[in-house]
DRENKOL-377863 format. One record per atom (N, C-alpha, C): chain; x, y, z. Coordinates in steps of 0.001 Angstrom, whole numbers, plus 500000, padded with zeros to 6 digits. Atoms other than C-alpha are relative to their C-alpha. Layout:
% DRENKOL-377863
{'A', {X, Y, Z}}
...
This chain:
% DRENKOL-377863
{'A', {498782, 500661, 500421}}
{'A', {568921, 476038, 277060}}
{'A', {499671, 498606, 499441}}
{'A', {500428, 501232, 500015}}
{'A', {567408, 472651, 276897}}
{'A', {499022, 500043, 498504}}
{'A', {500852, 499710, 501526}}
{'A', {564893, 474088, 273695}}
{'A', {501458, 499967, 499223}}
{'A', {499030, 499695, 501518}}
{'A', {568069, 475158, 271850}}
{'A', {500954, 498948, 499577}}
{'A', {498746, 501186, 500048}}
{'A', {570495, 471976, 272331}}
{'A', {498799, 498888, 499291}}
{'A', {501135, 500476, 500958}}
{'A', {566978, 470253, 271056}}
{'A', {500032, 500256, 498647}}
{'A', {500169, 499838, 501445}}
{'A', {566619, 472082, 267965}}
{'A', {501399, 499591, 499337}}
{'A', {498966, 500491, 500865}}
{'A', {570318, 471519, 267119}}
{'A', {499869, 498694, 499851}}
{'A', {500237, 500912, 500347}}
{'A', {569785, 468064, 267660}}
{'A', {499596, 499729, 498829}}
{'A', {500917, 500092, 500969}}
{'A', {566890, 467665, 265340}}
{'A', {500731, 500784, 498289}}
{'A', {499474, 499448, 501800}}
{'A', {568721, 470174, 262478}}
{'A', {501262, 498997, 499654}}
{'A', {498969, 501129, 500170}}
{'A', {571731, 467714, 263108}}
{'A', {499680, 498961, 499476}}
{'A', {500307, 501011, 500280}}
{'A', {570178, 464846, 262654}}
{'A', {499242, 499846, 498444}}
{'A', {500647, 499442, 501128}}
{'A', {567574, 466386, 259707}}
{'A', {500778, 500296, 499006}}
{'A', {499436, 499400, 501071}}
{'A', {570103, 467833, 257763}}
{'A', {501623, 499326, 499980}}
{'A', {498153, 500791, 500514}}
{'A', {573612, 465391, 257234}}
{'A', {499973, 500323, 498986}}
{'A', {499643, 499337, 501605}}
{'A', {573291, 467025, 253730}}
{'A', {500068, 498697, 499077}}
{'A', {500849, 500911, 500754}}
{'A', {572235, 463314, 252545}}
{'A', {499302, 499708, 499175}}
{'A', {501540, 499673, 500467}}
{'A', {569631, 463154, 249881}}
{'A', {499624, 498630, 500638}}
{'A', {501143, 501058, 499305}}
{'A', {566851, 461000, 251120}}
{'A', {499871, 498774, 499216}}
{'A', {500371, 500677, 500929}}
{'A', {566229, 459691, 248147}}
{'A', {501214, 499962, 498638}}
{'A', {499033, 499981, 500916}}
{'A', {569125, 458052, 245611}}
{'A', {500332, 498752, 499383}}
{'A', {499963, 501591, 501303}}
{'A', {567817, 454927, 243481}}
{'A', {500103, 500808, 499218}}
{'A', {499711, 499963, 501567}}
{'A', {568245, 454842, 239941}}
{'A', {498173, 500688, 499999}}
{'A', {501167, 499911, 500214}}
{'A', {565244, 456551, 238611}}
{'A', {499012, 498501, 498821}}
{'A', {500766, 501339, 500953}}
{'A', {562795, 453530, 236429}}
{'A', {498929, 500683, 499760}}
{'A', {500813, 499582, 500830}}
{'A', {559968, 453873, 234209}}
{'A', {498585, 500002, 500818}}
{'A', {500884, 499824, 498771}}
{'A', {557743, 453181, 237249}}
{'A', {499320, 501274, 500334}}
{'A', {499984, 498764, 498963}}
{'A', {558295, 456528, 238714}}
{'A', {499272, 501100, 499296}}
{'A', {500778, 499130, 500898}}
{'A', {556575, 458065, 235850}}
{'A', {498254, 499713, 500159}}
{'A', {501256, 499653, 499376}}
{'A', {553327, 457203, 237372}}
{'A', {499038, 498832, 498822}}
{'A', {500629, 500621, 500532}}
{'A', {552344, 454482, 234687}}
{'A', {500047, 498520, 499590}}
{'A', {500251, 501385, 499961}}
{'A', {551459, 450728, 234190}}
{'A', {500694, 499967, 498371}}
{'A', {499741, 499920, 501354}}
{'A', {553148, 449213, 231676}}
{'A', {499240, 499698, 499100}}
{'A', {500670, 499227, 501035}}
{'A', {551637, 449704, 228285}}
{'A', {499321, 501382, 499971}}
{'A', {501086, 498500, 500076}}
{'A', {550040, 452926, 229472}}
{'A', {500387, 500901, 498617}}
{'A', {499437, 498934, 501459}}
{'A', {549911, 455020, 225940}}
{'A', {500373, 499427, 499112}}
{'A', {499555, 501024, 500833}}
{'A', {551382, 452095, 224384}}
{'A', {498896, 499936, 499041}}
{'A', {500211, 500275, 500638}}
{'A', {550213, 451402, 221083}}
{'A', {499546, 498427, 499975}}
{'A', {500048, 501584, 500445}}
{'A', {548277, 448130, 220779}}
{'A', {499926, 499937, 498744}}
{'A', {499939, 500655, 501264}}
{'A', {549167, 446169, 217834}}
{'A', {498908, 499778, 499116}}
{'A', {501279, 499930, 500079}}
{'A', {545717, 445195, 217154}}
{'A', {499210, 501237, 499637}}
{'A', {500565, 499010, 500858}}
{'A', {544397, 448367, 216451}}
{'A', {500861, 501654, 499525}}
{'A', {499159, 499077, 500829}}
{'A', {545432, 451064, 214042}}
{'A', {499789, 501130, 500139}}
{'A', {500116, 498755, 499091}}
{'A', {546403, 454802, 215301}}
{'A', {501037, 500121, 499027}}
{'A', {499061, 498883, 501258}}
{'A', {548479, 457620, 213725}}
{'A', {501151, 499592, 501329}}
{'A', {498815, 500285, 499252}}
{'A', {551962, 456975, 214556}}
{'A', {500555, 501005, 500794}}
{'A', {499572, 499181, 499851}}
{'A', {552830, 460356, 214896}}
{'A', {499135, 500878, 501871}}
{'A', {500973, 500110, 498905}}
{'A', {549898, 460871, 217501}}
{'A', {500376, 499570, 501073}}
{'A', {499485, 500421, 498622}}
{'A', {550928, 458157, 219838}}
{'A', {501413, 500326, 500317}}
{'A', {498461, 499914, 499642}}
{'A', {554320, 458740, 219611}}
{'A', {500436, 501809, 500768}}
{'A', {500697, 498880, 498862}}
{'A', {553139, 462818, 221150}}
{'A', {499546, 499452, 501352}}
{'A', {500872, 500877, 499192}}
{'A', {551447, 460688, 223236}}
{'A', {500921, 499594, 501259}}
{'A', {498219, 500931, 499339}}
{'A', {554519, 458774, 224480}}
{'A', {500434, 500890, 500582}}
{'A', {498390, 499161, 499823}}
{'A', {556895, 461624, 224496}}
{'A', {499035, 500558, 501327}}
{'A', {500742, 498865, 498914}}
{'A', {554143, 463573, 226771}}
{'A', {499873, 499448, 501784}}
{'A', {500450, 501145, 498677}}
{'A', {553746, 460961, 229449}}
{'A', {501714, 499347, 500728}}
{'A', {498722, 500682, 499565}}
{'A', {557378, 459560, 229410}}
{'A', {501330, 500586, 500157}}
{'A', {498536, 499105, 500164}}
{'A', {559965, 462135, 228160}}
{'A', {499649, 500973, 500471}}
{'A', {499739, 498328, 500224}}
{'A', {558758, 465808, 228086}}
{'A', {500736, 500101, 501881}}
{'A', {499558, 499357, 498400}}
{'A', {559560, 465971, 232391}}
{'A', {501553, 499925, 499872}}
{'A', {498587, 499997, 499982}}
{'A', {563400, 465536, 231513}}
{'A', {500594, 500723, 498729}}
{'A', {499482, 499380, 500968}}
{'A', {563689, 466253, 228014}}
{'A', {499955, 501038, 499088}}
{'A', {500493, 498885, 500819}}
{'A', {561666, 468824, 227277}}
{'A', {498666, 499961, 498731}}
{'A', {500932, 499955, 501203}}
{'A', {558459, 469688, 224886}}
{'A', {500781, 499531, 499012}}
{'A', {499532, 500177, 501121}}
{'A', {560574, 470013, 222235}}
{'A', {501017, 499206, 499808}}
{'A', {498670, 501201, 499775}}
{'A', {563680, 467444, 222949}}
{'A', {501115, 501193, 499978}}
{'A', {499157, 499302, 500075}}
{'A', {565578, 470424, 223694}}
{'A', {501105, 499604, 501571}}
{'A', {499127, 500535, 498738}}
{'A', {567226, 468671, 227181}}
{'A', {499292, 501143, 500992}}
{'A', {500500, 498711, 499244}}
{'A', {564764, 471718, 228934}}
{'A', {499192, 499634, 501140}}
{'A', {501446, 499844, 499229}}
{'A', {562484, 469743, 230999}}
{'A', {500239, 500012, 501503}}
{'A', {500120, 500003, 498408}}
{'A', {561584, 470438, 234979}}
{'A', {500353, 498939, 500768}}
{'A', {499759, 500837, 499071}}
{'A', {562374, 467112, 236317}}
{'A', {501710, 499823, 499449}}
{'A', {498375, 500683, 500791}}
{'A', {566053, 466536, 234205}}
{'A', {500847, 500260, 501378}}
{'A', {498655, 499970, 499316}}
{'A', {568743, 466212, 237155}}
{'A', {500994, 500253, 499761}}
{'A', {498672, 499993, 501046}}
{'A', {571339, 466292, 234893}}
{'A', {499690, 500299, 498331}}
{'A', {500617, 499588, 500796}}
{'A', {570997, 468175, 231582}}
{'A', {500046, 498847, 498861}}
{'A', {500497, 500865, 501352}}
{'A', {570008, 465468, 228713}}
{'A', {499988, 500958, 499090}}
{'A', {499546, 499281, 501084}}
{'A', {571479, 466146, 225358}}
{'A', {498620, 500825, 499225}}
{'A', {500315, 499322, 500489}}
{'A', {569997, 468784, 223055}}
{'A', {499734, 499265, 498512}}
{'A', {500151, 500602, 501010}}
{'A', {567973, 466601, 220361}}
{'A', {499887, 500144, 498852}}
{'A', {500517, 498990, 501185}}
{'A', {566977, 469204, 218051}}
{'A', {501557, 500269, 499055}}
{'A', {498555, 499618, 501143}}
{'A', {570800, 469904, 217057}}
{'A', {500316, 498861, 499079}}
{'A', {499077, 500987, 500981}}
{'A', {572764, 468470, 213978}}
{'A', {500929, 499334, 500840}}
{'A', {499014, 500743, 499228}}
{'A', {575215, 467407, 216496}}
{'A', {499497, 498741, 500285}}
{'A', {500640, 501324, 499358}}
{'A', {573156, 464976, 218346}}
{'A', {498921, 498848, 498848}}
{'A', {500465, 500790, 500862}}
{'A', {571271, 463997, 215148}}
{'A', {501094, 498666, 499186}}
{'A', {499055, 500677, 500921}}
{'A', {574253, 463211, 213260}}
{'A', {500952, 498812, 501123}}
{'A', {498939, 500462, 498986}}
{'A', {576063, 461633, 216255}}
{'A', {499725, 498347, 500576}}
{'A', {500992, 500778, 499515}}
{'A', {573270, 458883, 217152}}
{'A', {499671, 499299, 499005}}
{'A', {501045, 500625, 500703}}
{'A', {572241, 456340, 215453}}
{'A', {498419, 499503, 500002}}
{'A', {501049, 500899, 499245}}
{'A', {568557, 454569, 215644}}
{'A', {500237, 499433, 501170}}
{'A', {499709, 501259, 499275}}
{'A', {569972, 451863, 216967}}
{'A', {500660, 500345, 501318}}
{'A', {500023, 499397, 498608}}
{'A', {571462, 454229, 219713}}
{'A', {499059, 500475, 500539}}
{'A', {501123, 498582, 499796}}
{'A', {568546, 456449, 219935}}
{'A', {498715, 498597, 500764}}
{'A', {500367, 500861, 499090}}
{'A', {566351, 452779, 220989}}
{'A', {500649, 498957, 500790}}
{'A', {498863, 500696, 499225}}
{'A', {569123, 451374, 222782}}
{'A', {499315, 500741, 501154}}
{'A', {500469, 499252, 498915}}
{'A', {568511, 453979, 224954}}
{'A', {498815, 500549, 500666}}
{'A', {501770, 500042, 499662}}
{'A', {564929, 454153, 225324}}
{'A', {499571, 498585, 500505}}
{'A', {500036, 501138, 499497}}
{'A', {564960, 450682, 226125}}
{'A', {500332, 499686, 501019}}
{'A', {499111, 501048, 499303}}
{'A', {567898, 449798, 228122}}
{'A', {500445, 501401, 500963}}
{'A', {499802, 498623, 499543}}
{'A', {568143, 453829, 229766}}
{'A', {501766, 500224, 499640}}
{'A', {498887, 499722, 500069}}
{'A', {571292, 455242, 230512}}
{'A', {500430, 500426, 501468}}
{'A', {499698, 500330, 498289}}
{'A', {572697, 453979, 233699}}
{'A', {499856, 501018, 500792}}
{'A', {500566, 499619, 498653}}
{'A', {570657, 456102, 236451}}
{'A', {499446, 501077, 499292}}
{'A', {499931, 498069, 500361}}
{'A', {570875, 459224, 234065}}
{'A', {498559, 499756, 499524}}
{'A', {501028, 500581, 500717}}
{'A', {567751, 457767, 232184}}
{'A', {499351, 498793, 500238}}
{'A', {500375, 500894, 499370}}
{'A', {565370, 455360, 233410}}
{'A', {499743, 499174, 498472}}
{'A', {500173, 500817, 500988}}
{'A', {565052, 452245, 231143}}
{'A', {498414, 499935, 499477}}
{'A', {501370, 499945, 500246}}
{'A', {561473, 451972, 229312}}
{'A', {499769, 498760, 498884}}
{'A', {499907, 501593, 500688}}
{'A', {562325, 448410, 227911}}
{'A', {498282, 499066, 500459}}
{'A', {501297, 500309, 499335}}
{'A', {559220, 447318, 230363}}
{'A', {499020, 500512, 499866}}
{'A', {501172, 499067, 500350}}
{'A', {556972, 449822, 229533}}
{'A', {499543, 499730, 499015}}
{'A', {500181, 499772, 501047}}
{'A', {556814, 450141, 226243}}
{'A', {500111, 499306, 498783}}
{'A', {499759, 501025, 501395}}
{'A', {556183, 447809, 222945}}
{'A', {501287, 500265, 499383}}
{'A', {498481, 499650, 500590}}
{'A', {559006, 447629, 220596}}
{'A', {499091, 501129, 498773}}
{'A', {500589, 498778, 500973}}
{'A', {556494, 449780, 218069}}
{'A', {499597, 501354, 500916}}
{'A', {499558, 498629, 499317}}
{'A', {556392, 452478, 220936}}
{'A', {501253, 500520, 499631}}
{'A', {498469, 499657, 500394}}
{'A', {560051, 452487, 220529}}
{'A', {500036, 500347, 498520}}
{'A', {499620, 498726, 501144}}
{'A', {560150, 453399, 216918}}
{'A', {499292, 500739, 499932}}
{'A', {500575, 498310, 500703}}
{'A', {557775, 455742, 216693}}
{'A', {500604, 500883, 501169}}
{'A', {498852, 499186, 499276}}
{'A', {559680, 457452, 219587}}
{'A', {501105, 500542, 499458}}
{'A', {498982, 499423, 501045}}
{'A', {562590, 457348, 217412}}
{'A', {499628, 500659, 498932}}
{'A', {500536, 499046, 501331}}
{'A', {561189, 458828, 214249}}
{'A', {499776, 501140, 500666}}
{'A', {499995, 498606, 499667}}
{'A', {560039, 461456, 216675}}
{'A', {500903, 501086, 500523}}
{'A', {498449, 499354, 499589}}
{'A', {563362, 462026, 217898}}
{'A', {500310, 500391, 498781}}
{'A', {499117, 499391, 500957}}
{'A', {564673, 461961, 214487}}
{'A', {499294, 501421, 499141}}
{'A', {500583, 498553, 500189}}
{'A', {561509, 464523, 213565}}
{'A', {500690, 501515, 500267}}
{'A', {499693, 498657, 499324}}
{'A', {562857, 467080, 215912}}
{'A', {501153, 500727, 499551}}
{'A', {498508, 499494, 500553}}
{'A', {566439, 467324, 214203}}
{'A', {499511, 500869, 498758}}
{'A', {500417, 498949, 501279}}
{'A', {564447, 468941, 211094}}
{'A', {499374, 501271, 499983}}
{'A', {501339, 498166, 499643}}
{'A', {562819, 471976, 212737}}
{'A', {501285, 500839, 500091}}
């Protein structure tokens, strides 16, 4: 009797249906120092390259290889980049707004991370993906 009023305890206490864990996600959590992948200024690299580079290290776990909103870590599905919808809908100036400055919790900010020439070639590769 004394084992089983135990284990309820313990599943009581274990399981308030809580998550454990419920900061904002940040650019941190992606496992890299800032500049990691970053483009130094100083020397000259294919844009298109680092900006694979980028997406592989920073985006694909939410947004997918292809920016299709598909990837294994996304919590919440992130738009579908590849469509005319989301091409036409977005500007640049949204498209590194939001690579910068995230999108309150949904998207961790990567303002700290990442040069401002990470950020466009990010965008160009966003806007790449709307042409396939």
């Amino acid at each position: 009797m004394l084992v089983a009023l135990s284990c309820i305890g313990v599943a009581a206490v274990g399981c308030n249906g809580a998550p454990a864990d419920l900061r904002e996600w940040r650019a941190s959590d992606h496992g890299q120092e800032p500049g990691a992948l970053d483009p130094d200024p100083a020397t000259p690299a294919d844009p298109v390259s680092n900006a694979r580079a980028l997406w592989a290290v920073h985006c694909v776990g939410c947004h997918g290889r292809e920016g299709r909103g598909d990837g294994a870590m996304a919590t919440m599905r992130p738009p579908d980049m590849t469509s005319e919808a989301f091409q036409q809908s977005h500007s640049d100036v949204q498209i590194r707004t939001s690579i910068v400055a995230g999108k309150g919790g949904a998207m961790p900010s990567f303002g700290a991370v990442l040069r401002p020439e990470a950020v466009a070639q990010l965008t160009a590769l966003i806007r790449a993906m709307g042409a396939h």
